[in-house]
N, C-alpha and C positions, 0 to 999 in steps of 0.2 A: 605409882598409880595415882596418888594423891594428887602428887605435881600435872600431871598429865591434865586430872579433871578441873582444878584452880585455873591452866591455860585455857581449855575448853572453854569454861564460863567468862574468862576475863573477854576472849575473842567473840564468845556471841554478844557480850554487852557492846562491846563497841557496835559489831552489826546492829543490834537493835537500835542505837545512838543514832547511826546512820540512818537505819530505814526509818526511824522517826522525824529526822530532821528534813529527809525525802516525800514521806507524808505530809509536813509542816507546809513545805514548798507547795507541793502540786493543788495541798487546802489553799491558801495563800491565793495559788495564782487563777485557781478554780474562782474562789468569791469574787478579787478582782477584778477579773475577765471574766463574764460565764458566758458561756455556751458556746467555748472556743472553736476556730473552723475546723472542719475537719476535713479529711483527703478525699474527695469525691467526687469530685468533676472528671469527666474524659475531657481531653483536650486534642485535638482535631486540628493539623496542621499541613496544608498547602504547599508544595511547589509548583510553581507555573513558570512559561512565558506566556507572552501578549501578544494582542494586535498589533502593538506598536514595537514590538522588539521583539527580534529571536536572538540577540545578543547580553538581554541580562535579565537575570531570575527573580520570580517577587514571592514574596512568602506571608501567605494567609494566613489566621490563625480561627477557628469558632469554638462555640462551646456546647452545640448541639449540630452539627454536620450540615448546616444550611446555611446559616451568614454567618460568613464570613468575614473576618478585617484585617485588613494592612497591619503586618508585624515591621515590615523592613521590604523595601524598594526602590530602588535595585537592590540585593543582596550578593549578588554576584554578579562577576563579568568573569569571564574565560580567558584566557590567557591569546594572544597573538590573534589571530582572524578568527576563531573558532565560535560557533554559535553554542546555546545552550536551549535547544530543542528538549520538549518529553521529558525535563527533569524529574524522577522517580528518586523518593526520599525513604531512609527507612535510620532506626536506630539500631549499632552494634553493639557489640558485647564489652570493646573496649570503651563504652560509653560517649562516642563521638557520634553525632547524627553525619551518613554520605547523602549526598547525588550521585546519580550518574548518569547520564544525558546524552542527548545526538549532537555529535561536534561539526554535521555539517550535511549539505544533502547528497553528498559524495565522495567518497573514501571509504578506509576500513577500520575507522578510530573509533571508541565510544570514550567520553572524560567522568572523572572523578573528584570531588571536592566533597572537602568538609567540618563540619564546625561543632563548637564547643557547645553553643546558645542559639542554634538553629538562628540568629542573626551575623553573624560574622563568618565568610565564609573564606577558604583556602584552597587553592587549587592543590588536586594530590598527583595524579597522573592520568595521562592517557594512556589506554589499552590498545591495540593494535589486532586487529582479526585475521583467520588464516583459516582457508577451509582450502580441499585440492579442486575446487572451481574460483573463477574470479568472483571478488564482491566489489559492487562498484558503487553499493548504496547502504548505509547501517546506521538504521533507524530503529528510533521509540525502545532503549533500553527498558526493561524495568527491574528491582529486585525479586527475588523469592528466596526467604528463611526456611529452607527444609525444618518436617521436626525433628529432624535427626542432627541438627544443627551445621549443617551447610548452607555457604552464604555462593545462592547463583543470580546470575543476570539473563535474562531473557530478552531477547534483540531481535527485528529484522533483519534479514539479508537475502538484497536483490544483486543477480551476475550483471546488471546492466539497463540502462533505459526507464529505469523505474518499475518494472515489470518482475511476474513472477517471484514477489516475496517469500520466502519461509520462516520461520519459526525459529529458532535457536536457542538452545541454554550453551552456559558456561559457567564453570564453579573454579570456586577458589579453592585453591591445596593450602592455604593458611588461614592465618587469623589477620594478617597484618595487611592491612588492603592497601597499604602503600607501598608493599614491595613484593605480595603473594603473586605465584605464577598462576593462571588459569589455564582450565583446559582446553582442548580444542574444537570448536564449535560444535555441535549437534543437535540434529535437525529433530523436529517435536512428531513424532511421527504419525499419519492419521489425519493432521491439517494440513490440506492439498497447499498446492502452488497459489500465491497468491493472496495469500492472508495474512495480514500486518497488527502491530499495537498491540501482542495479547498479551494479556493479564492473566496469572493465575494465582487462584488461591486453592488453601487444603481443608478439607475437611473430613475425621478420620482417618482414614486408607487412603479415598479419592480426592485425586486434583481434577479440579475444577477453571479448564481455560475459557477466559472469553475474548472472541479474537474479530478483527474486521476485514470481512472476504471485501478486499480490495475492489473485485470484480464488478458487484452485484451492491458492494457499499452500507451494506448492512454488519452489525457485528451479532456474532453467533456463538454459541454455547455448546462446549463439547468435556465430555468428561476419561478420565483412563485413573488403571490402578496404577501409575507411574510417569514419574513427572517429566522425562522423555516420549511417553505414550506404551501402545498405540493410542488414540484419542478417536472417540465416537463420538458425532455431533449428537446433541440429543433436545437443542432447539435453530433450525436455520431458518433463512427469509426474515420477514418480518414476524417471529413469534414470538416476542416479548411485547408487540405492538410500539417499539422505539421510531421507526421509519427508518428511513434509508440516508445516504448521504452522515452517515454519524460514524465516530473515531475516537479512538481513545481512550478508551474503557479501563475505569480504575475503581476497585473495591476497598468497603471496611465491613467490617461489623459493628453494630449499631451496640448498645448496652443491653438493651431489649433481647436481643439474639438476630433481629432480621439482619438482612445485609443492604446497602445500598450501593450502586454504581453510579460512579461520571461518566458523564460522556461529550465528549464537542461535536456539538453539532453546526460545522463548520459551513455548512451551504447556506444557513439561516443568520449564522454569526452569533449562533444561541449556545448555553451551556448548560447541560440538564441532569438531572438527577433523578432516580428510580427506586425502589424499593422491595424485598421480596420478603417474606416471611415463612414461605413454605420450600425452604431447602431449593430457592432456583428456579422452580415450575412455573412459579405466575409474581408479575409486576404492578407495580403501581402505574399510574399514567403517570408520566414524565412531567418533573417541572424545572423552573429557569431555575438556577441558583443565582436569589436575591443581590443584586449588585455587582458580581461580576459577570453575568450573562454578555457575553458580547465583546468583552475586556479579553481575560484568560482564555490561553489555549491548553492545549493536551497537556495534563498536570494527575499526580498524582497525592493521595493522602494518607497521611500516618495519625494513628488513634495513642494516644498515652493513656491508658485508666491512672484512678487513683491520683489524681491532681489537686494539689490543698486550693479548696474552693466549695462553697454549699451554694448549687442554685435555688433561691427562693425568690416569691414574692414577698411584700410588707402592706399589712391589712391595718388601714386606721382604726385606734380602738373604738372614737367619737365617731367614724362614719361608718358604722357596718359594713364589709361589700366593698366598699372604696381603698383603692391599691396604687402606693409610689408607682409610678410610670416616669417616662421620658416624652414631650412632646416638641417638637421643634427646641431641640436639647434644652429645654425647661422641665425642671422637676416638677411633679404634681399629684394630687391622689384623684384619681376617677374610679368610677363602679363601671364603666364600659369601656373597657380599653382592646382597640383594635388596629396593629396587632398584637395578639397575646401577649408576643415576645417584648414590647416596651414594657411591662410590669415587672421583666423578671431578668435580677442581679444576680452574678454572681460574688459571692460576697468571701471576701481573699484575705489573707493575713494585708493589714497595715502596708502601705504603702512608704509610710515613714518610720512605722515603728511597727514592729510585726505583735506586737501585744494591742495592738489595734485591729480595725479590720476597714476594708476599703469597698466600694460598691463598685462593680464594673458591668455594664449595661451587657446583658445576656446575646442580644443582636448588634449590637455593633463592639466589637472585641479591640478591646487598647482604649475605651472610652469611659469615663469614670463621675460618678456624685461628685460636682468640687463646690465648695465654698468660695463664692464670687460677690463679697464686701456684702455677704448676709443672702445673696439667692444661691439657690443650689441649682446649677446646672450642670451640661452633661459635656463633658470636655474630654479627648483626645487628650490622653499622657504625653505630655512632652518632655518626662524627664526629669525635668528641675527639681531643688532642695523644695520651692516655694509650690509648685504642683502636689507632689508629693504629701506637706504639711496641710493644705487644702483638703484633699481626700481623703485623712486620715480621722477615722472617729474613734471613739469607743464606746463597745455595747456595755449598759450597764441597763440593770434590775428595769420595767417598765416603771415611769414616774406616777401614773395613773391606777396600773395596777402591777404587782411584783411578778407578778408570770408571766407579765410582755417584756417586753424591749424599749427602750430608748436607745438615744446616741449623742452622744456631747461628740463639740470637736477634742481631737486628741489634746491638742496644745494650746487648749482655752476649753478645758470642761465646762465653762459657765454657760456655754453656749450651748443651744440642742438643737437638733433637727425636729422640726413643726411645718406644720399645714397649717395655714393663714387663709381665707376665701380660697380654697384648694390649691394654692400654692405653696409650693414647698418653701421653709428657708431656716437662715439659722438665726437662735437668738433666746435672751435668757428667758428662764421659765418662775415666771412668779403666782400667779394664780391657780385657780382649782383648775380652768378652761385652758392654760399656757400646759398644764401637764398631761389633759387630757390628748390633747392636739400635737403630743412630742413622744406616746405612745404608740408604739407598732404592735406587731406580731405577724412572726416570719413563716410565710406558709409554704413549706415544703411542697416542689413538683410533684 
């Protein structure tokens, strides 16, 4: 028994050895570093085609569901003549991001690709449709994750001429979507002849489709206890007040709880977005989405929560009220800044060294604070060793006062980030006024 308690004790000493020397560390890297980033960003990411192409895919990225920026374009080309229509993106369980897409305005194929980094894509296969009528058209695939954890596709299919669309699922019998057989198409039932693009989502029990009566060219809202149907419309015409002539309709949920949709509205060359907060009933008035309006066609988008990133603003300490912004990609601190979104970064592990942390402008996404021979402006990541070292700071104790913030560059601490006649830039800090003017304070949205 003796022997027994001598090991016991000898084995929690080393434990405690351990968790001390673990304590040691996390203090360490706590003082160091403080107020390290934490995971909390949603990240909002894009597939589309364009105006200018139905032959290759571009992939957007935001960090608040309205502007958008170029992650990678082209990202994909399809394999032999096939187009890449209605790309609908979603993540699986094997941890790959798929597309799956319309390979063309006529046939019975729908393609599959997909990637590691949501930038490098691979083609996996095409699927082949079969119902006991002809199909002569198979369009606007999109996903749906049951929560029962089946992975289906929802599709068009017209016998001919363009006319007469319906509705369609298909589920996978596996997990391996590069080699799983699906089943045999079946019709959504409830949504007449002639309704194309729908979208559905679930909420509790009920799925929730939104679909575009071809006809009449408005999309409409129809709900059922089952994602087959039957389905009951329970908004048609114009009752979200979208207008007519609109296509494409692809939902998320917001962080808030609301939800929003996209939609093309392709007779204007516009691309708009909407918002509900009352479970579906009633909309916001539609607006353009900021910079691709007019670019992007019928696209859909994937929400990731928990992304290592804090969005904040940075409040001068010496200018009350006065907040880092981007102007004509010039850094600067102003008390009126419109819009909003130039004040506010997301602020991400190190770009060079992840015990740093790096600024990436909250509206324009892939766009970053760099050090430019002492001015801070706002530059597009290209990449490089030398970009990278540029945007790289770190936060230490405020110089001015210990409860804000500063930021030396990473790989020249001597140097700080300071407002000079409201210009941002980098450079040492010697005086009372050089430390006043290099303190921040990071205002949480």
């Amino acid at each position: 028994m003796l022997k027994k308690r001598k090991g016991a004790a000898k084995k929690w000493g080393i434990q405690k050895i351990a968790l001390l020397l673990t304590l040691g560390l996390l203090t360490i890297l706590t003082v160091g570093f403080p107020n390290t980033v934490k995971a909390t960003t949603s990240v909002y990411t894009m597939t589309a085609f364009t105006n200018t192409s139905e032959s290759n895919m571009y992939i957007y990225e935001s960090y608040n569901a309205k502007h958008y920026g170029l992650l990678k374009g082209p990202a994909y080309t399809p394999p032999a003549s096939d187009l890449i229509r209605d790309p609908s993106i979603m993540k699986h369980t094997d941890g790959l991001y798929y597309v799956v897409y319309t390979t063309n305005w006529s046939g019975n194929t729908i393609g599959i690709a997909s990637s590691t980094d949501k930038m490098n894509w691979t083609f996996v296969r095409n699927i082949t449709l079969t119902t006991t009528a002809p199909i002569a058209h198979t369009w606007a695939p999109e996903w749906f994750k049951d929560t029962n954890g089946s992975v289906n596709i929802i599709v068009s299919l017209s016998p001919g001429n363009y006319e007469n669309f319906k509705p369609h699922v298909i589920t996978a019998s596996g997990s391996n979507l590069a080699s799983t057989s699906w089943s045999a198409p079946a019709v959504l039932t409830g949504l007449a002849p002639n309704y194309i693009d729908t979208f559905v989502v679930k909420t509790g029990s009920t799925y929730h489709a939104f679909t575009k009566n071809e006809t009449t060219k408005y999309i409409e809202y129809a709900t059922s206890n089952s994602l087959k149907g039957p389905y009951t419309f329970k908004g048609t015409g114009n009752w979200a007040g979208w207008g007519s002539w609109v296509e494409g309709p692809a939902l998320i949920q917001l962080d808030n709880g609301s939800w929003r949709i996209y939609f093309d509205g392709y007779a204007d060359h516009k691309y708009y977005y909407s918002d509900s907060a009352d479970s579906f009933q009633s909309w916001s008035a539609k607006q353009e989405i900021t910079g691709l309006s007019g670019m992007v066609r019928h696209m859909t988008v994937l929400k990731e929560s928990g992304q290592p990133g804090d969005i904040r603003k940075l409040e001068s300490f010496n200018v009350p009220g006065s907040f880092i912004r981007h102007y004509n990609y010039q850094a600067r601190i102003d008390s009126s800044v419109s819009p909003a979104e130039d004040a506010q970064f997301r602020i991400i592990p190190g770009l060079a060294n992840t015990m740093g942390i790096s600024f990436e402008a909250m509206n324009y996404p892939g766009y970053f604070l760099r050090n430019n021979n002492g001015n801070i402006m706002l530059v597009k990541n290209d990449g490089s060793a030398a970009f990278r070292n540029d945007a790289t700071f770190k936060r230490v104790n405020g110089l001015a006062n210990a409860s804000w913030n500063s930021y030396s560059l990473f790989n020249n601490p001597s140097l700080y980030l300071r407002h000079y006649d409201q210009v941002l830039r980098l450079a040492p800090v010697v005086t009372a006024l050089d430390k006043s003017d290099a303190t921040f304070r990071e205002v949480t949205q």
